[in-house]
N, CA, C and O atoms as a Maestro MAE file, in Angstrom:
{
 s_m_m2io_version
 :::
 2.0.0
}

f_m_ct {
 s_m_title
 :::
 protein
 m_atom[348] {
  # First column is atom index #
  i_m_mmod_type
  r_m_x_coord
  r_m_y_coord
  r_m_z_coord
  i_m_residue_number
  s_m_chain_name
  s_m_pdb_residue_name
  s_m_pdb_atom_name
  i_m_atomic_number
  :::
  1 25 91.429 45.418 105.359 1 A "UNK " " N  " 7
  2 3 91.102 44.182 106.036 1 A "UNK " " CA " 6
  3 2 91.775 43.045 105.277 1 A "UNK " " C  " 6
  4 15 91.604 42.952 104.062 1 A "UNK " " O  " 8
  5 25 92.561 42.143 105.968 2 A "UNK " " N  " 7
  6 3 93.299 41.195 105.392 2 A "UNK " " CA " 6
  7 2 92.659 39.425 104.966 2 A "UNK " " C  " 6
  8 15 92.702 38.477 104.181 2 A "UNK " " O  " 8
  9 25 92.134 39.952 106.127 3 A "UNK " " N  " 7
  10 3 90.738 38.555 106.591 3 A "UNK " " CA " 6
  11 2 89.626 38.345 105.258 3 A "UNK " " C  " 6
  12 15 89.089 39.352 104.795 3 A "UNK " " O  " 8
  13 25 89.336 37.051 104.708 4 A "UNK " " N  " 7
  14 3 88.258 37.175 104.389 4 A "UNK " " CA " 6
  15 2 87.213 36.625 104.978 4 A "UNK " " C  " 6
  16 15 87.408 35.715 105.784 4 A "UNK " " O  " 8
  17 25 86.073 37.010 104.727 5 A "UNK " " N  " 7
  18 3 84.713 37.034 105.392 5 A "UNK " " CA " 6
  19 2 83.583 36.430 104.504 5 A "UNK " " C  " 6
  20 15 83.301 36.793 103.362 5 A "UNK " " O  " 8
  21 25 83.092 35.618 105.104 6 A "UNK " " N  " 7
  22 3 82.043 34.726 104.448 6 A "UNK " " CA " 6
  23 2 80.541 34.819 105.802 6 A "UNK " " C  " 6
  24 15 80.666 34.354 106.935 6 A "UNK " " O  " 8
  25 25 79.435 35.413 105.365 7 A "UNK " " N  " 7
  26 3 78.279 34.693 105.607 7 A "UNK " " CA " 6
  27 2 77.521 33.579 105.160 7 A "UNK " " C  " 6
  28 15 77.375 33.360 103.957 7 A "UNK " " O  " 8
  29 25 77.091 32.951 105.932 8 A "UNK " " N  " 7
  30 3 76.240 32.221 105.966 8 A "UNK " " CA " 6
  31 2 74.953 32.496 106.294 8 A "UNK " " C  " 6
  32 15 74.805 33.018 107.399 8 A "UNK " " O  " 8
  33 25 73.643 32.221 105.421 9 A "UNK " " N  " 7
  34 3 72.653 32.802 105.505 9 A "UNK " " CA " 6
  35 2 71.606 32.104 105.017 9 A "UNK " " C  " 6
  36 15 71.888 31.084 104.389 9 A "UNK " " O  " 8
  37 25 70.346 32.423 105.158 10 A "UNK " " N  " 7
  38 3 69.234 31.557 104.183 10 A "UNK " " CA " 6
  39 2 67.852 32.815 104.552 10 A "UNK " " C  " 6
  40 15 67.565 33.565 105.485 10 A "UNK " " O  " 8
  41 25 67.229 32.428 103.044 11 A "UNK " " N  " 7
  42 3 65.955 33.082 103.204 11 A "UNK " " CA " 6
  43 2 65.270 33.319 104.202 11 A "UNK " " C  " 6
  44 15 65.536 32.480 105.063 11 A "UNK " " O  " 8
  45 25 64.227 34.310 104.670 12 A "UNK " " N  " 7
  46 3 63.238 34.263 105.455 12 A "UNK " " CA " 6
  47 2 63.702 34.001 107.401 12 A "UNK " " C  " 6
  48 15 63.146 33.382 108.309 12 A "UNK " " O  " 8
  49 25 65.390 35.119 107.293 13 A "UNK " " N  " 7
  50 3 65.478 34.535 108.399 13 A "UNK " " CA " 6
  51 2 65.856 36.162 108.557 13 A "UNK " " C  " 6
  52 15 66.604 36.820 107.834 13 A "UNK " " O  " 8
  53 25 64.867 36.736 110.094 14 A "UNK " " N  " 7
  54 3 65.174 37.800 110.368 14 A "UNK " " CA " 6
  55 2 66.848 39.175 111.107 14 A "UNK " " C  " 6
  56 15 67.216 40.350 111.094 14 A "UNK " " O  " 8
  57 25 67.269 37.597 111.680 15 A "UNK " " N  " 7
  58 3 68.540 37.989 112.208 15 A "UNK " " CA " 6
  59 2 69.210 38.075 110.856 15 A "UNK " " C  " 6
  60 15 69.779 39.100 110.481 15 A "UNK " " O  " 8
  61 25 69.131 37.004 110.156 16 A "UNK " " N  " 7
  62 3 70.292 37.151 108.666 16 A "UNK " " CA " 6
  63 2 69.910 38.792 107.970 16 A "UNK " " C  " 6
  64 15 70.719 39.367 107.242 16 A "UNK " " O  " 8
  65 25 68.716 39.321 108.298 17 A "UNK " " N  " 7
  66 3 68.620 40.051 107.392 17 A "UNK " " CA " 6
  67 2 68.906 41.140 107.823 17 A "UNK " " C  " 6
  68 15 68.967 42.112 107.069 17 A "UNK " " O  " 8
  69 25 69.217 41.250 109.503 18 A "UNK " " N  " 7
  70 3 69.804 42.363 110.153 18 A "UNK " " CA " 6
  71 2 71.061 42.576 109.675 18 A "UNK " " C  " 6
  72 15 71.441 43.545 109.017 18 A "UNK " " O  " 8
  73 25 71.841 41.405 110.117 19 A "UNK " " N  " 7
  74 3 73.596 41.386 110.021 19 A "UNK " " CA " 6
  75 2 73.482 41.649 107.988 19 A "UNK " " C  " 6
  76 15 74.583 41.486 107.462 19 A "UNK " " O  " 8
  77 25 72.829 41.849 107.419 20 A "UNK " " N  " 7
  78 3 72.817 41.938 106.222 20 A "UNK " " CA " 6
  79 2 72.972 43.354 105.731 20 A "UNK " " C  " 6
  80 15 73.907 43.818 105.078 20 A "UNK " " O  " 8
  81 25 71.439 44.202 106.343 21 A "UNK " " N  " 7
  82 3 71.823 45.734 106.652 21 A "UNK " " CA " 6
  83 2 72.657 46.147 107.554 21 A "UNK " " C  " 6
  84 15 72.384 47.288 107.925 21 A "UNK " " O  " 8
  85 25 73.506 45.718 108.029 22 A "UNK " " N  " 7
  86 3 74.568 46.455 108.490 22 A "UNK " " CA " 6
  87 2 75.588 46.516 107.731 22 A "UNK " " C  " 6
  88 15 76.232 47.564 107.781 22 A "UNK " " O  " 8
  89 25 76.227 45.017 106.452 23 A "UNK " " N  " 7
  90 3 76.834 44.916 105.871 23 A "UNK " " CA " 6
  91 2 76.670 45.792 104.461 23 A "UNK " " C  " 6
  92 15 77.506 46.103 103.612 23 A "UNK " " O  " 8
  93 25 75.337 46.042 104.563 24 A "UNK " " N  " 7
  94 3 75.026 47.130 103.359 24 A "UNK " " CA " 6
  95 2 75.351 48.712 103.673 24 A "UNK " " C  " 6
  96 15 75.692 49.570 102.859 24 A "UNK " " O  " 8
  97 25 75.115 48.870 105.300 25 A "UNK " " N  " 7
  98 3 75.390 50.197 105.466 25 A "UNK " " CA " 6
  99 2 76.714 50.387 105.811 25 A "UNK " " C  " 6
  100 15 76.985 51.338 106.544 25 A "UNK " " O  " 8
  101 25 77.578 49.662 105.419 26 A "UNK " " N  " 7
  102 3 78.950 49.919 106.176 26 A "UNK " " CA " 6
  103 2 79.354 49.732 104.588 26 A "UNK " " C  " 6
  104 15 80.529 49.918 104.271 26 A "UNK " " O  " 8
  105 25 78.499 49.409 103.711 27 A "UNK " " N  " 7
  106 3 79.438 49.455 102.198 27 A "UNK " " CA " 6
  107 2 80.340 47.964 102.229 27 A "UNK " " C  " 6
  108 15 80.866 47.692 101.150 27 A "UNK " " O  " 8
  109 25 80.507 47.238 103.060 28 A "UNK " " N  " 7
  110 3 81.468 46.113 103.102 28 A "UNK " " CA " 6
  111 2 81.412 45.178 102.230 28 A "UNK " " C  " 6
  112 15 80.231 44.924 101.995 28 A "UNK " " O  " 8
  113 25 81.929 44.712 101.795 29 A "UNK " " N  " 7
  114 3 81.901 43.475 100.290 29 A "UNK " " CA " 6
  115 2 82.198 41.963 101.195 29 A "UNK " " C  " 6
  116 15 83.372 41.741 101.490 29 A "UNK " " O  " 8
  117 25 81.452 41.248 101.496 30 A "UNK " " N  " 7
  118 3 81.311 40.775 102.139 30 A "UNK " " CA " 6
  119 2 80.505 39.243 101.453 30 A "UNK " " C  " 6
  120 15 79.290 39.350 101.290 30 A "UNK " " O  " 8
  121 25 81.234 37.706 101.019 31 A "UNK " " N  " 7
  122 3 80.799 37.046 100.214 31 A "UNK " " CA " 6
  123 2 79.935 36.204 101.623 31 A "UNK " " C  " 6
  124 15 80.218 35.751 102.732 31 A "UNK " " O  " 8
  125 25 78.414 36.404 100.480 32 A "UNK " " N  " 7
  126 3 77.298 35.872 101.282 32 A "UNK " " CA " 6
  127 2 76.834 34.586 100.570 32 A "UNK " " C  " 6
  128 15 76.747 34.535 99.343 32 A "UNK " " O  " 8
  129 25 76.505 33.438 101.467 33 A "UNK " " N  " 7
  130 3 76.124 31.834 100.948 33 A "UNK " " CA " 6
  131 2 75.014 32.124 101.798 33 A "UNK " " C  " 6
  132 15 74.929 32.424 102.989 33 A "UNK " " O  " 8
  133 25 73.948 31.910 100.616 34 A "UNK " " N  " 7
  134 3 72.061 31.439 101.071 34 A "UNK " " CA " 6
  135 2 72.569 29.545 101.188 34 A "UNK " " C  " 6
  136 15 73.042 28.985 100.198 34 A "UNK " " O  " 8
  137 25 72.373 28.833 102.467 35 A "UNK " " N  " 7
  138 3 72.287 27.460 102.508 35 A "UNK " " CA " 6
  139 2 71.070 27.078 101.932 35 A "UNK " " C  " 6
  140 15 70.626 25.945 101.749 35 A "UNK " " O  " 8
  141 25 70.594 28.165 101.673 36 A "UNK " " N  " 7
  142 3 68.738 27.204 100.997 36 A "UNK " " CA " 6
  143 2 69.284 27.068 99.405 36 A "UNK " " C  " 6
  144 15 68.995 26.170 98.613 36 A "UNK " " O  " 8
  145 25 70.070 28.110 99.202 37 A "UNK " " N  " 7
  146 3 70.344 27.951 97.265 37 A "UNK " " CA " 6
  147 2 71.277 26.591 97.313 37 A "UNK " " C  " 6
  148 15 70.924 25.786 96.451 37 A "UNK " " O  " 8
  149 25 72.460 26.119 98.176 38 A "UNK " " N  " 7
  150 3 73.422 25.756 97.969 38 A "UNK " " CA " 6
  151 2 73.581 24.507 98.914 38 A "UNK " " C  " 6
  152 15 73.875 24.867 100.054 38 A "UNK " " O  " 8
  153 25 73.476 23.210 98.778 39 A "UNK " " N  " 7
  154 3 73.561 22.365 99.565 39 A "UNK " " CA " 6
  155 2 74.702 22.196 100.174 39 A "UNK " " C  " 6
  156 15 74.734 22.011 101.391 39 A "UNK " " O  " 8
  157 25 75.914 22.239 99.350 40 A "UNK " " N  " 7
  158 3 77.134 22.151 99.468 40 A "UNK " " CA " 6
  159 2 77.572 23.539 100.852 40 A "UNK " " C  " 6
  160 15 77.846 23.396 102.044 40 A "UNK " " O  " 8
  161 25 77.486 24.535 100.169 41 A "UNK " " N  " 7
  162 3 77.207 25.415 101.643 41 A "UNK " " CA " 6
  163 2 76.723 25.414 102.873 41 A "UNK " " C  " 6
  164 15 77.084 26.106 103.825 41 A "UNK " " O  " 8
  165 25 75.515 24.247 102.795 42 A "UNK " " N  " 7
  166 3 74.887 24.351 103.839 42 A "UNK " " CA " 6
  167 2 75.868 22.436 104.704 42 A "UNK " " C  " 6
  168 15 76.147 22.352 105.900 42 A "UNK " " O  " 8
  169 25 76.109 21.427 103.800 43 A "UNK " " N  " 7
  170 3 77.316 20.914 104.561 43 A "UNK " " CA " 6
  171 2 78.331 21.565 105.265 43 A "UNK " " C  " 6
  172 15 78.508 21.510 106.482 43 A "UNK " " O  " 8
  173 25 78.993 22.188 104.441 44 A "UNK " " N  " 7
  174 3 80.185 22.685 105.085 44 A "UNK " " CA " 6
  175 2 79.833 23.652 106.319 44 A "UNK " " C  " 6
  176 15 80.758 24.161 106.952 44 A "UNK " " O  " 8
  177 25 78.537 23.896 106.650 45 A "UNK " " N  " 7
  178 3 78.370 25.089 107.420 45 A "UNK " " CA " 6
  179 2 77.744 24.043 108.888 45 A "UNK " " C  " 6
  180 15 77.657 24.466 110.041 45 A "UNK " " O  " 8
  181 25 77.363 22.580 108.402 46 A "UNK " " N  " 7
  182 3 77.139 21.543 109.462 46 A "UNK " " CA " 6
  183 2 78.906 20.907 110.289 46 A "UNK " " C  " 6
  184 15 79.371 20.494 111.351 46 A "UNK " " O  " 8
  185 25 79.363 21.293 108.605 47 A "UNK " " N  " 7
  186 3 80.413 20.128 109.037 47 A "UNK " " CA " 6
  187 2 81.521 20.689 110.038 47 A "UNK " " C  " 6
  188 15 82.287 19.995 110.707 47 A "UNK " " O  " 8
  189 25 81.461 21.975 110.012 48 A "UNK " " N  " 7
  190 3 82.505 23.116 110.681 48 A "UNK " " CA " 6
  191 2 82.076 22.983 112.113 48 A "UNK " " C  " 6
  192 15 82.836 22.753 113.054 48 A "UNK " " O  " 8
  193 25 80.425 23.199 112.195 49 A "UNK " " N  " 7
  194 3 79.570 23.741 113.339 49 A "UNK " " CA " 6
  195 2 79.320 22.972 113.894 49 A "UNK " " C  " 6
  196 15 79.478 23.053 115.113 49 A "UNK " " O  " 8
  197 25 78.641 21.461 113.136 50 A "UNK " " N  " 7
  198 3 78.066 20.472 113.797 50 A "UNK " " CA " 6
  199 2 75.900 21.075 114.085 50 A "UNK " " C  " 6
  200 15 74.914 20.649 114.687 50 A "UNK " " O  " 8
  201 25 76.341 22.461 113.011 51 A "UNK " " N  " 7
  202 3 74.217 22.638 113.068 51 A "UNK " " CA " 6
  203 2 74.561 23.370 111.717 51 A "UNK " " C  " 6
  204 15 75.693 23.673 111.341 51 A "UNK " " O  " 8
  205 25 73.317 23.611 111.023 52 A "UNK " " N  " 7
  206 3 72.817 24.365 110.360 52 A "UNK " " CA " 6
  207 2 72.444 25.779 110.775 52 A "UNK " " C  " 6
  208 15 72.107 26.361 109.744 52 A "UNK " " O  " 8
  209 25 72.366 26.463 111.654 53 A "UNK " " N  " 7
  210 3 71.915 27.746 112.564 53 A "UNK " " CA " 6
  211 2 72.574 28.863 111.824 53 A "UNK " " C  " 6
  212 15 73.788 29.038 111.711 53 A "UNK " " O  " 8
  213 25 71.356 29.787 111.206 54 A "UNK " " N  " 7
  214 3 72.376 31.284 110.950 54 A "UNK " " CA " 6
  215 2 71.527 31.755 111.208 54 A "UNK " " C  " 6
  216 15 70.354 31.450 111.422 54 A "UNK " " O  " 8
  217 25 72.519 33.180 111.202 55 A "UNK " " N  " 7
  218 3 73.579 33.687 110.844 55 A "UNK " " CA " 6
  219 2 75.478 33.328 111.376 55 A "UNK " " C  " 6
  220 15 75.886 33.848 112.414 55 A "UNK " " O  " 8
  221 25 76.095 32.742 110.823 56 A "UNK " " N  " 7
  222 3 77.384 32.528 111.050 56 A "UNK " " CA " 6
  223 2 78.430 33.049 109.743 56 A "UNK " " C  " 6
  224 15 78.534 32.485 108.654 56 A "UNK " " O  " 8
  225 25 79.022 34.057 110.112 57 A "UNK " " N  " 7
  226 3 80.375 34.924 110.082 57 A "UNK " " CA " 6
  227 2 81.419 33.703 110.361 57 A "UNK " " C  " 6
  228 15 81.605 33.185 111.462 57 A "UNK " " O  " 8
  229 25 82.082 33.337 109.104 58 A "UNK " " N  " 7
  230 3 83.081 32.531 108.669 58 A "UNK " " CA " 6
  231 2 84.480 33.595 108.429 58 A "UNK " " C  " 6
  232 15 84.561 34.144 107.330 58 A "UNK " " O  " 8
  233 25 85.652 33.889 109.557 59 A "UNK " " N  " 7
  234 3 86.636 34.471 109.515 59 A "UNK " " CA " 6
  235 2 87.751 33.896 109.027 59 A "UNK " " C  " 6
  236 15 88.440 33.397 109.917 59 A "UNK " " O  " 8
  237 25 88.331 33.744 107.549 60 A "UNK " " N  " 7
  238 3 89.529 33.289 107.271 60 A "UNK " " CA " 6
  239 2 90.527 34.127 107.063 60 A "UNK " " C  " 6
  240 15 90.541 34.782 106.021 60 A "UNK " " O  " 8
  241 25 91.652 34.272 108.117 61 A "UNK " " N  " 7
  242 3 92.711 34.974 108.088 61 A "UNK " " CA " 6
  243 2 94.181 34.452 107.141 61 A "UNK " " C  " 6
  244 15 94.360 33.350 106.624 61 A "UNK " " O  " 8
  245 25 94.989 35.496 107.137 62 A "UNK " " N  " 7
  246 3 96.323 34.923 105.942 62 A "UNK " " CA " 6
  247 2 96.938 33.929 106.488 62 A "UNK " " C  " 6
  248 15 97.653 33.279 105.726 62 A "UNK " " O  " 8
  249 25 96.885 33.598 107.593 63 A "UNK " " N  " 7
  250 3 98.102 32.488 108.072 63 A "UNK " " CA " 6
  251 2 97.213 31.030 107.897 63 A "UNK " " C  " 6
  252 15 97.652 29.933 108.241 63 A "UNK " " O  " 8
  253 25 95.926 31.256 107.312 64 A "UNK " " N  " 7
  254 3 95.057 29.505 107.238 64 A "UNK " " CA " 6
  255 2 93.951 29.399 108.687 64 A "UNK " " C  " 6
  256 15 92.924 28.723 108.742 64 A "UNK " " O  " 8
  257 25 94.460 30.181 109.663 65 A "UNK " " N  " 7
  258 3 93.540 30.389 110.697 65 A "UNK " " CA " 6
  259 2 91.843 30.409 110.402 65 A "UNK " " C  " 6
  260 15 91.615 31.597 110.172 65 A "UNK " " O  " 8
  261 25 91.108 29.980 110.344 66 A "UNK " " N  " 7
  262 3 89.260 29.873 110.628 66 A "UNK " " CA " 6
  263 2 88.612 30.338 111.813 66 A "UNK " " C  " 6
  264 15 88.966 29.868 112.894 66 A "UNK " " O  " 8
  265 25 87.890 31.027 111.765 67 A "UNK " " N  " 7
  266 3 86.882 31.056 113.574 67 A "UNK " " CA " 6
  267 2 85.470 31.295 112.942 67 A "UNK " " C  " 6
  268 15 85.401 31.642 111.762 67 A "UNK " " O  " 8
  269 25 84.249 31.105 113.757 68 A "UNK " " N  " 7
  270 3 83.179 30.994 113.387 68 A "UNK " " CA " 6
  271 2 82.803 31.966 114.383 68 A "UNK " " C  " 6
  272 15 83.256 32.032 115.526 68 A "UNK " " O  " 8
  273 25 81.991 32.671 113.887 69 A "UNK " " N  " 7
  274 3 81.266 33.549 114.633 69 A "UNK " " CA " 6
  275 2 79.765 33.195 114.550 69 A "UNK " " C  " 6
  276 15 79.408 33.051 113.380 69 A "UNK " " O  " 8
  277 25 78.659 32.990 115.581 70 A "UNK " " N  " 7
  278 3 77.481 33.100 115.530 70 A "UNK " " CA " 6
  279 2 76.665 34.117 116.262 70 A "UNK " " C  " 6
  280 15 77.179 34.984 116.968 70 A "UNK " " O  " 8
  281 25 75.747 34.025 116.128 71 A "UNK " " N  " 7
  282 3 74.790 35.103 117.234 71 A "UNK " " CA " 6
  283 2 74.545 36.492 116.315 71 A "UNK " " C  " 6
  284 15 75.627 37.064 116.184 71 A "UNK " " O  " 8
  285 25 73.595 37.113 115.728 72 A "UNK " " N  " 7
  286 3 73.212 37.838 114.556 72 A "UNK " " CA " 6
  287 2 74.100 39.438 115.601 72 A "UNK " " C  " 6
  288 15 74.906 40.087 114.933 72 A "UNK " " O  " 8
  289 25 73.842 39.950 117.268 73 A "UNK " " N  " 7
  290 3 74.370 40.889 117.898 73 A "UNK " " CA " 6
  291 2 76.062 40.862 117.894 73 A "UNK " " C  " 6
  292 15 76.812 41.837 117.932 73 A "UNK " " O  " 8
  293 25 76.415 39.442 117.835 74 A "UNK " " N  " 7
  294 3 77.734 39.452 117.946 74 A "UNK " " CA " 6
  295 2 78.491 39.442 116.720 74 A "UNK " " C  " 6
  296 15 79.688 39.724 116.769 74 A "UNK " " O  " 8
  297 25 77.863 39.112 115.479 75 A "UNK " " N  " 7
  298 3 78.356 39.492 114.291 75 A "UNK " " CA " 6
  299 2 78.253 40.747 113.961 75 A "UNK " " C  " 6
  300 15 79.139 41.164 113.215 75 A "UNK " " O  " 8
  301 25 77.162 41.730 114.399 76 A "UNK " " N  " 7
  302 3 76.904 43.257 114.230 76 A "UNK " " CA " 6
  303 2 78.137 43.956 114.987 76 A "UNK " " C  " 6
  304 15 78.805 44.893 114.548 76 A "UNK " " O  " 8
  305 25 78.263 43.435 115.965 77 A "UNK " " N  " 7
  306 3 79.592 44.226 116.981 77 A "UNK " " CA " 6
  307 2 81.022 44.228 115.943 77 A "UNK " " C  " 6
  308 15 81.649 45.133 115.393 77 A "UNK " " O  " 8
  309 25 81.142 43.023 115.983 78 A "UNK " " N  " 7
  310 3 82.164 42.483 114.877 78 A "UNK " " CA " 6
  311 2 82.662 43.514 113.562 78 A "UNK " " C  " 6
  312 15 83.778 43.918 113.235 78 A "UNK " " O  " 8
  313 25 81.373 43.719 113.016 79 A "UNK " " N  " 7
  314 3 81.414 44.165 111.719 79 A "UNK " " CA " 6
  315 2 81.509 45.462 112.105 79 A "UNK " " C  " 6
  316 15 82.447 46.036 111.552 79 A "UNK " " O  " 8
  317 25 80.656 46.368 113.119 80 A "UNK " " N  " 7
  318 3 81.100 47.587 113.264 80 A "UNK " " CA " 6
  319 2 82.217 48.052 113.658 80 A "UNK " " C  " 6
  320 15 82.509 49.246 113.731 80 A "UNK " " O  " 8
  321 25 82.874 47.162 113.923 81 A "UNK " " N  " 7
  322 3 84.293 47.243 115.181 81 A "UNK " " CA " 6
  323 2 85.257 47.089 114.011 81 A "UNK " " C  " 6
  324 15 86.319 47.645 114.292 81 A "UNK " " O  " 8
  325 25 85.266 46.672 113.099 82 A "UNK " " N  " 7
  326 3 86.321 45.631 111.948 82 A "UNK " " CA " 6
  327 2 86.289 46.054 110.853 82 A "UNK " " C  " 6
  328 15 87.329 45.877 110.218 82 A "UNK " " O  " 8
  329 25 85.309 46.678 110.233 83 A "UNK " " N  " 7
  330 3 84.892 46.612 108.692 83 A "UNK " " CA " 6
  331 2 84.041 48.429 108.379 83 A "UNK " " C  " 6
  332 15 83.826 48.723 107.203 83 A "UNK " " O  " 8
  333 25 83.744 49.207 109.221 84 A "UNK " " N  " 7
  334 3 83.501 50.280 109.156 84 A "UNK " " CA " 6
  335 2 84.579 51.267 108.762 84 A "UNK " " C  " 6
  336 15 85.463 51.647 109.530 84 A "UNK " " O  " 8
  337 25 84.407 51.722 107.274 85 A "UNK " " N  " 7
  338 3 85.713 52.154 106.759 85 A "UNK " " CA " 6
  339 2 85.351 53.908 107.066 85 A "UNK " " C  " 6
  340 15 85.838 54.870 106.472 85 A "UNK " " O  " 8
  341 25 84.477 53.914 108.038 86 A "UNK " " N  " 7
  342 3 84.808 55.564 108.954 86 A "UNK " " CA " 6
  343 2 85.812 55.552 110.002 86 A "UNK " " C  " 6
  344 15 86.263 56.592 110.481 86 A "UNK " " O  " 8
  345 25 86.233 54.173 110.431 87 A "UNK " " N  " 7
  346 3 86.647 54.032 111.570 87 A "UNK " " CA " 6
  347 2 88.417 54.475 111.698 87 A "UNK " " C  " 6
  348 15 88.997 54.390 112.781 87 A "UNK " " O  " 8
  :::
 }
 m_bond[347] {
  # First column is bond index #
  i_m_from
  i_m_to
  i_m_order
  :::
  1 1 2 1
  2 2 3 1
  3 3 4 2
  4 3 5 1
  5 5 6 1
  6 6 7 1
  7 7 8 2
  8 7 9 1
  9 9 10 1
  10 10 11 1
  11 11 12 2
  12 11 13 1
  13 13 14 1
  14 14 15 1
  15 15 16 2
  16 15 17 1
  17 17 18 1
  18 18 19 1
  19 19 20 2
  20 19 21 1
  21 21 22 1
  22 22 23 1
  23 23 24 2
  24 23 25 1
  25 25 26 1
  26 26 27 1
  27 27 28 2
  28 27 29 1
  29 29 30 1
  30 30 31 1
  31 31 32 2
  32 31 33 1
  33 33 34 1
  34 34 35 1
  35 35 36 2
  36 35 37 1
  37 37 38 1
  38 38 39 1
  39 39 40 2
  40 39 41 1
  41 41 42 1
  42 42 43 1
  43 43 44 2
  44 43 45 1
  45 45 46 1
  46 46 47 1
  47 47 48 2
  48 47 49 1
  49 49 50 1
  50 50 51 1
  51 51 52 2
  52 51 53 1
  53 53 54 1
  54 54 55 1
  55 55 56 2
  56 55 57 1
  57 57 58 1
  58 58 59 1
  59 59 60 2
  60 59 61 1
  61 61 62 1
  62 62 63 1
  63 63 64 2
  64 63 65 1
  65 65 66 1
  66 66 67 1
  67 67 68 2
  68 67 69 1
  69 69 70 1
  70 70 71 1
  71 71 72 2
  72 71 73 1
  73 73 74 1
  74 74 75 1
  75 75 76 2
  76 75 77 1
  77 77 78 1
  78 78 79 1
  79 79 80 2
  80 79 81 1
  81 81 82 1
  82 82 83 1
  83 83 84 2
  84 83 85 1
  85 85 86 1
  86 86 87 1
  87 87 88 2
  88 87 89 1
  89 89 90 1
  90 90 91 1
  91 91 92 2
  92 91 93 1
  93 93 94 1
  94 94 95 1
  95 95 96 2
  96 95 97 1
  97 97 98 1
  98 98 99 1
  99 99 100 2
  100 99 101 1
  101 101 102 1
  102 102 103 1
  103 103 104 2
  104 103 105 1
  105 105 106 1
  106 106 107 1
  107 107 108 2
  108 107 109 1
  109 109 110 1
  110 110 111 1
  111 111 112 2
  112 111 113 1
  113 113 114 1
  114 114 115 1
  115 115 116 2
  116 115 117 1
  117 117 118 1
  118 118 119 1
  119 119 120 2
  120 119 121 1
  121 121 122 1
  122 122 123 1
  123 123 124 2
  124 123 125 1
  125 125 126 1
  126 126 127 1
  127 127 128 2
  128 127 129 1
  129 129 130 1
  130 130 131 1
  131 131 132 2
  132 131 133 1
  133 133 134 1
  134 134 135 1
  135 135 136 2
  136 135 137 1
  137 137 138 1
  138 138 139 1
  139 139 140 2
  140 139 141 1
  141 141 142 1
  142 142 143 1
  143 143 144 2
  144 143 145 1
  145 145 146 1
  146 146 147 1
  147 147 148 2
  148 147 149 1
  149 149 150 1
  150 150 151 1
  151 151 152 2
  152 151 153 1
  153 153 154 1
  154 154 155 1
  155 155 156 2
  156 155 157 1
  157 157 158 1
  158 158 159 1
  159 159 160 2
  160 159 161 1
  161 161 162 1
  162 162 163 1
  163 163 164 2
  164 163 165 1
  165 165 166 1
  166 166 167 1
  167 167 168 2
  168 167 169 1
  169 169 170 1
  170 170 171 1
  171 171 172 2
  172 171 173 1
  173 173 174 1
  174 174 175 1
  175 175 176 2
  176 175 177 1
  177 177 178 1
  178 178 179 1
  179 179 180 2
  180 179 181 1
  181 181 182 1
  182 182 183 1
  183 183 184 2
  184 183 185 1
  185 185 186 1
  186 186 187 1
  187 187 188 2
  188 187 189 1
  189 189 190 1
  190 190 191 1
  191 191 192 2
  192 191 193 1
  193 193 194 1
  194 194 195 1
  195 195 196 2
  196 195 197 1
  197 197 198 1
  198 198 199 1
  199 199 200 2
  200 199 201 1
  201 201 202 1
  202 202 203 1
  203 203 204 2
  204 203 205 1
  205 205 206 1
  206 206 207 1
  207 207 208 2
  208 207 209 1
  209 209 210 1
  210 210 211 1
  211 211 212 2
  212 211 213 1
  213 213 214 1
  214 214 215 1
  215 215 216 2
  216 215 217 1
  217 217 218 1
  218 218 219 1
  219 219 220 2
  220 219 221 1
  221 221 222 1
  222 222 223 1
  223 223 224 2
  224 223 225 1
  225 225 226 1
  226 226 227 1
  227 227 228 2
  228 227 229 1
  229 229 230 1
  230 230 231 1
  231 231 232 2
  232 231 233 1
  233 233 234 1
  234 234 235 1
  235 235 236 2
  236 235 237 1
  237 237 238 1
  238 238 239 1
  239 239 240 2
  240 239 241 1
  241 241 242 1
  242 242 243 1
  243 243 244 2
  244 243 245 1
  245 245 246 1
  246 246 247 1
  247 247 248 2
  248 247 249 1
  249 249 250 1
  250 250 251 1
  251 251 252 2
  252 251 253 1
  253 253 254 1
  254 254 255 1
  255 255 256 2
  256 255 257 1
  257 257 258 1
  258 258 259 1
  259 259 260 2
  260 259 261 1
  261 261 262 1
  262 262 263 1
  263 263 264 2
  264 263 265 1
  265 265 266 1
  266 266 267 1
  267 267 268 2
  268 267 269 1
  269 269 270 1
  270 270 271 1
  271 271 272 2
  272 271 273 1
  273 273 274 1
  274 274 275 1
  275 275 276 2
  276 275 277 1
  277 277 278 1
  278 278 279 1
  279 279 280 2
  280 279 281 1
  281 281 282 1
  282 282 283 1
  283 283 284 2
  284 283 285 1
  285 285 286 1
  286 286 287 1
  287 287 288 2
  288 287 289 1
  289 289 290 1
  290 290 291 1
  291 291 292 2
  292 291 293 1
  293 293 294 1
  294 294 295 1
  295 295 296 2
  296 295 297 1
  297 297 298 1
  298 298 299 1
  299 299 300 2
  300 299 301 1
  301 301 302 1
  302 302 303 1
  303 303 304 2
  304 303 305 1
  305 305 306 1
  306 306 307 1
  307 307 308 2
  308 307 309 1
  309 309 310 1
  310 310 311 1
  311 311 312 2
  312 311 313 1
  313 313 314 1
  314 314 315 1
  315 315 316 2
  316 315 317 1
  317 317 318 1
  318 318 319 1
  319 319 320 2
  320 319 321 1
  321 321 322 1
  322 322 323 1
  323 323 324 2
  324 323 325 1
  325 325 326 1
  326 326 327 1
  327 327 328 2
  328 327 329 1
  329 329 330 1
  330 330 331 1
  331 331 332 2
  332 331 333 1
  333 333 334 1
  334 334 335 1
  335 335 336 2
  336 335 337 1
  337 337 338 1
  338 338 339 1
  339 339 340 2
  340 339 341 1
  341 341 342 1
  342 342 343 1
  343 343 344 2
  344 343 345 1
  345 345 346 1
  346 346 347 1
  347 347 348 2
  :::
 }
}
């Protein structure tokens, strides 16, 4: 995978903790930001989006390209489709 991958996440939130076990069962290394630890994280995750709302899958590809992914089902598709190193 060439892409890197950033979650966005915060405590006590059940979808985050789905898209979380999936990232655990697929083995994926995958750099995760709690917005509750990190204010600065949780700007940049307003300033991109225009909300605070996670789970959001931050896609940075080699050419400088960004896309945001939200929705805890549509990041699971994502990750099984992309990052499952059975595949």
């Amino acid at each position: 995978m060439t892409e890197k991958l950033i979650l966005y996440e915060r405590d006590m939130c059940g979808y985050c903790e789905a898209v979380k076990d999936v990232i655990s069962e697929l083995g994926t290394d995958i750099e995760q930001r709690n917005i509750w630890e990190n204010s600065e994280w949780q700007r940049q995750l307003v300033d991109a989006r225009g909300s605070s709302s996670v789970p959001v899958l931050c896609r940075e590809t080699p050419d400088g390209k960004v896309e945001w992914l939200s929705e805890s089902d549509a990041i699971i598709r994502y990750l099984i489709q992309n990052c499952d190193s059975t595949n």
